[in-house]
C-alpha positions in Angstrom: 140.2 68.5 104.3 143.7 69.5 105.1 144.6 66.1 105.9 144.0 64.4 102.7 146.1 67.2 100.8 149.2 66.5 103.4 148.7 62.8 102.3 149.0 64.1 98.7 151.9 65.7 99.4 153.5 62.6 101.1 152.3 60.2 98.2 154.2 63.0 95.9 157.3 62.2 97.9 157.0 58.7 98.4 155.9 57.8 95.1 153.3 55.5 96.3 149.8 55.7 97.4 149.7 57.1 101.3 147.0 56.3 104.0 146.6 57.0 107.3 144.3 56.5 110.4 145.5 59.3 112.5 147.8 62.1 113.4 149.5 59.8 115.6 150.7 57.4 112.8 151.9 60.4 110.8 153.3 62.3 114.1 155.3 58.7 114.4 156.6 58.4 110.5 157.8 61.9 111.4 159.4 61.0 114.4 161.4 58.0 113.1 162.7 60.1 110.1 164.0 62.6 112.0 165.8 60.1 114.9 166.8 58.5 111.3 168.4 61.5 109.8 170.2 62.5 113.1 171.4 59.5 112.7 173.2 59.9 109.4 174.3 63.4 110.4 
């Protein structure tokens, strides 16, 4: 059940309806925003 409140969270700072299949897709989201805020550090 914790899941599908962290997907509320992300819709809230999305803006947009969030889905997901597994911690894997959301571990790589993750992953990609951070290489992409190092980036623009």
């Amino acid at each position: 059940m914790k899941a599908i409140s962290y997907l509320g969270e992300i819709e809230k700072l999305l803006g947009v309806p969030a889905t997901t299949r597994s911690w894997n897709t959301i571990k790589k989201v993750a992953d990609i925003l951070e290489h992409a805020l190092e980036a623009i550090s």
